[in-house]
N, C-alpha and C positions, 0 to 999 in steps of 0.2 A: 476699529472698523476702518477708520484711514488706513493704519499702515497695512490692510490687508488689500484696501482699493489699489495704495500705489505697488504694492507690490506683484499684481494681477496687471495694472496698467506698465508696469516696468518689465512687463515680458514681452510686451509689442517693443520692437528695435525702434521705430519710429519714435516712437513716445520717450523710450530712454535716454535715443541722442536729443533732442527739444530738451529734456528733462537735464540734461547733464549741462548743453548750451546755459542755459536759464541758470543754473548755479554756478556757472562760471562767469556772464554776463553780470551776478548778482555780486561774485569776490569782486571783480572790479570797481563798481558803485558802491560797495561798502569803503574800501580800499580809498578812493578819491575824497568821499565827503570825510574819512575820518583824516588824513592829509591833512586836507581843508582847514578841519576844526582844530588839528592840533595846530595849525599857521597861523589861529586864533581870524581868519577871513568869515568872510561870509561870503555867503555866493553872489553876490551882488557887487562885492569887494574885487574880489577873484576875477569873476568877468571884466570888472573894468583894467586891472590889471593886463588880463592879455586881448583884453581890444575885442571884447566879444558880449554877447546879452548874459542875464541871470537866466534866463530860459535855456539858453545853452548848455550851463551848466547846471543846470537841473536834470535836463534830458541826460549828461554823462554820468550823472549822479545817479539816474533812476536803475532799479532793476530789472527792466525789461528791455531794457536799449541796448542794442546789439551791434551800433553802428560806431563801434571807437575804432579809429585810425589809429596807426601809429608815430606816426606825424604829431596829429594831435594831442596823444597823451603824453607825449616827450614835451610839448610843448606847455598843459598843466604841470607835469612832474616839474619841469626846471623854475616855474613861477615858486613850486611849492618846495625846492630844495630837493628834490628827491631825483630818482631814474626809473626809468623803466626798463621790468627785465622779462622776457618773456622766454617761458619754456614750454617744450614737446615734450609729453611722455608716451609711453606706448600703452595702446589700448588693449584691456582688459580682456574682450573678446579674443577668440580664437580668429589665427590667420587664414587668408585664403589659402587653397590647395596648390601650390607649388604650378606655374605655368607649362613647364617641363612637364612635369607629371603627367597634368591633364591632354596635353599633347600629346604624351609616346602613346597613353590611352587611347588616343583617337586613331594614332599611328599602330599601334594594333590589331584595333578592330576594322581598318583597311585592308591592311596587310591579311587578314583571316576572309573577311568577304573574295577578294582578289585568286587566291587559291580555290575556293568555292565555287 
């Protein structure tokens, strides 16, 4: 019965991009605490290492926190040995219609009014 909700709810675009954020938001915070714990830290550890609360790093830890900097994560990554890499892939979805395209289209139907 879920996977038929979300798959009804995953046909509104709106919901899919939120939907897709939140799992990407969520690789990240899994990503740091598991770091973390192989560093053998604690968050409390951690924080005081780069000059910051355990609250802080709970919030980067969480999965629904959407607000990681880049700055900042380079700045856990280096405490924690690690780097940060970040990639773009292209989306799944079909492209927009060609700009041109939609242009000479308009430029057509001018050019046809115009003789009329």
């Amino acid at each position: 019965m879920l996977d038929r909700d979300l798959k009804q709810q995953m046909k509104d675009p709106e919901f899919a991009t939120r939907f897709e954020q939140a799992g990407e938001a969520w690789d990240v915070s899994i990503q740091l605490a598991a770091l973390r714990q192989q560093a053998g830290l604690s968050q409390k550890e951690l924080a005081r290492r780069l000059k910051t609360s355990q609250q802080h790093i709970s919030r980067l830890e969480s999965p629904g926190y959407e607000g990681h900097s880049l700055a900042n994560l380079r700045r856990v990554a280096s405490v924690l040995n690690a780097r940060v890499r970040v990639s773009f892939e292209p989306e799944q979805k079909p492209s927009r219609p060609d700009a041109r395209t939609a242009d000479s289209g308009k430029t057509k139907r001018s050019a046809t009014r115009s003789k009329e």
